[in-house]
VMD Tcl script that draws the C-alpha trace (Angstrom):
set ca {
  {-19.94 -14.88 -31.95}
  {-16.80 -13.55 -29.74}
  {-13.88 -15.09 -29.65}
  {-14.05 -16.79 -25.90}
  {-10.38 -15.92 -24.52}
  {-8.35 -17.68 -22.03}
  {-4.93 -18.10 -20.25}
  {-3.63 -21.18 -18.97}
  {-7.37 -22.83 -18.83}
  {-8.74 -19.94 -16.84}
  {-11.63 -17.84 -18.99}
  {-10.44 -13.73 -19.29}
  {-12.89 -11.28 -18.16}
  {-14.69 -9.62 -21.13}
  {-14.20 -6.41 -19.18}
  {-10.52 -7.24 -19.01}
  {-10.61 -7.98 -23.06}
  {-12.92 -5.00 -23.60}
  {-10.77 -2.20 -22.21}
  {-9.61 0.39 -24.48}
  {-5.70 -1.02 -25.35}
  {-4.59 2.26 -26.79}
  {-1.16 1.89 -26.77}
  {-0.49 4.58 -28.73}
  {-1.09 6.96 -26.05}
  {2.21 5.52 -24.35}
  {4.87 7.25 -24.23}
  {8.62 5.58 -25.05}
  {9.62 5.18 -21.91}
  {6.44 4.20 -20.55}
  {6.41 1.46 -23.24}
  {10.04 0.19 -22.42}
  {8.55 0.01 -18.74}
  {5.23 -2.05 -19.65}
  {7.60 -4.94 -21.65}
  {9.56 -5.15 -18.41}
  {6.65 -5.82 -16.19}
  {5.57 -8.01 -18.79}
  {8.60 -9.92 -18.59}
  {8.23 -9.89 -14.64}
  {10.48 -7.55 -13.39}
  {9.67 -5.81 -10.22}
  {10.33 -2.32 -9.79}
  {13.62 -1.82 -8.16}
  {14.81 -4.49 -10.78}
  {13.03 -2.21 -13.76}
  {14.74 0.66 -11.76}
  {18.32 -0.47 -12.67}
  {17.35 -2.17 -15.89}
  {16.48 1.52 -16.67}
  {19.39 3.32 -14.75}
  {15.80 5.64 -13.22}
  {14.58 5.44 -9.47}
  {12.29 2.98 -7.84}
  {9.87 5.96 -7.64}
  {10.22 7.22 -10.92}
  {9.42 3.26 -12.30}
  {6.16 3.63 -9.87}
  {5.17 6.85 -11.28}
  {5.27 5.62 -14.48}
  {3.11 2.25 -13.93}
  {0.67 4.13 -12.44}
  {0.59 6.42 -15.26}
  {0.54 3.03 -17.80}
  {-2.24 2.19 -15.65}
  {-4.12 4.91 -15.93}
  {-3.95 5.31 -20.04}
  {-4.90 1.72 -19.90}
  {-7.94 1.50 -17.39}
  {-5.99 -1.06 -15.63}
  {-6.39 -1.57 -11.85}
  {-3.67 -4.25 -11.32}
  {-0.74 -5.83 -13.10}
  {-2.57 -8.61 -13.27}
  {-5.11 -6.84 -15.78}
  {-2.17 -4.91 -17.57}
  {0.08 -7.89 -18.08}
  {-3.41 -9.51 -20.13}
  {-4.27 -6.10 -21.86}
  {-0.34 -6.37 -23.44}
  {-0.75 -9.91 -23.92}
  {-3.95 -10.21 -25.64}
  {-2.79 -6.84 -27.84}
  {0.45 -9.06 -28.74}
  {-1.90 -11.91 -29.48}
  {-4.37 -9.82 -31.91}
  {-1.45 -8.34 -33.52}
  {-0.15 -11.86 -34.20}
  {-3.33 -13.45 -35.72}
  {-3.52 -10.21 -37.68}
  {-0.18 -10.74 -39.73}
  {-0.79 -14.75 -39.68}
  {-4.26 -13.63 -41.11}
  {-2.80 -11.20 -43.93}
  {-0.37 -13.93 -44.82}
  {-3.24 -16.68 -45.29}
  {-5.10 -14.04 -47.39}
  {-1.72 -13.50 -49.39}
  {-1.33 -16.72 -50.27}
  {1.95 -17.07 -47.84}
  {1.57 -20.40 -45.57}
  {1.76 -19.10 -42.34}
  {2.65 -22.36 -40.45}
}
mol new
graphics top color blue
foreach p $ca { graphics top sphere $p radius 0.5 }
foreach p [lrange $ca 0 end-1] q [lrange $ca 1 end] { graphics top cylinder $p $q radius 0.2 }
display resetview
């Protein structure tokens, strides 16, 4: 049975969990531009954090967006999150198997 996955009490949408979270397909700067909307930035704040235009930081997000099958940064904030999450209970779970206490 799947893992039922939620954030602050409220139940993620299996489509949300589902999509394809191929990060790979990011480019750098593209990934330097997803952790700063994960961390909330907005894009004329991204724009200086990045010393790039306002536009440029849209054109980018939409591009994220697109590689991702996001529609919102709602949806892309969760994809990042819940790929940070799995690669977390990946290492803790290599570490139990290893015999390392992961706690």
């Amino acid at each position: 049975m799947p893992k039922k996955l939620s954030v602050r009490g409220k139940m993620i949408p299996e489509k949300v969990a589902l999509r394809s979270t191929n990060f790979g397909e990011l480019s750098p700067r593209e990934l330097d531009v997803l952790a700063f909307v994960v961390a909330g930035l907005d894009n004329n704040e991204l724009a200086t954090a990045l010393g790039i235009s306002r536009r440029t930081v849209e054109h980018h997000r939409m591009k994220i967006h697109t590689k991702l099958r996001t529609r919102n940064t709602a949806e892309l904030v969760c994809v990042a999150l819940l790929r940070e999450l799995n690669k977390l209970e990946g290492a803790v779970g290599r570490a139990t198997r290893q015999g390392v206490d992961a706690t």
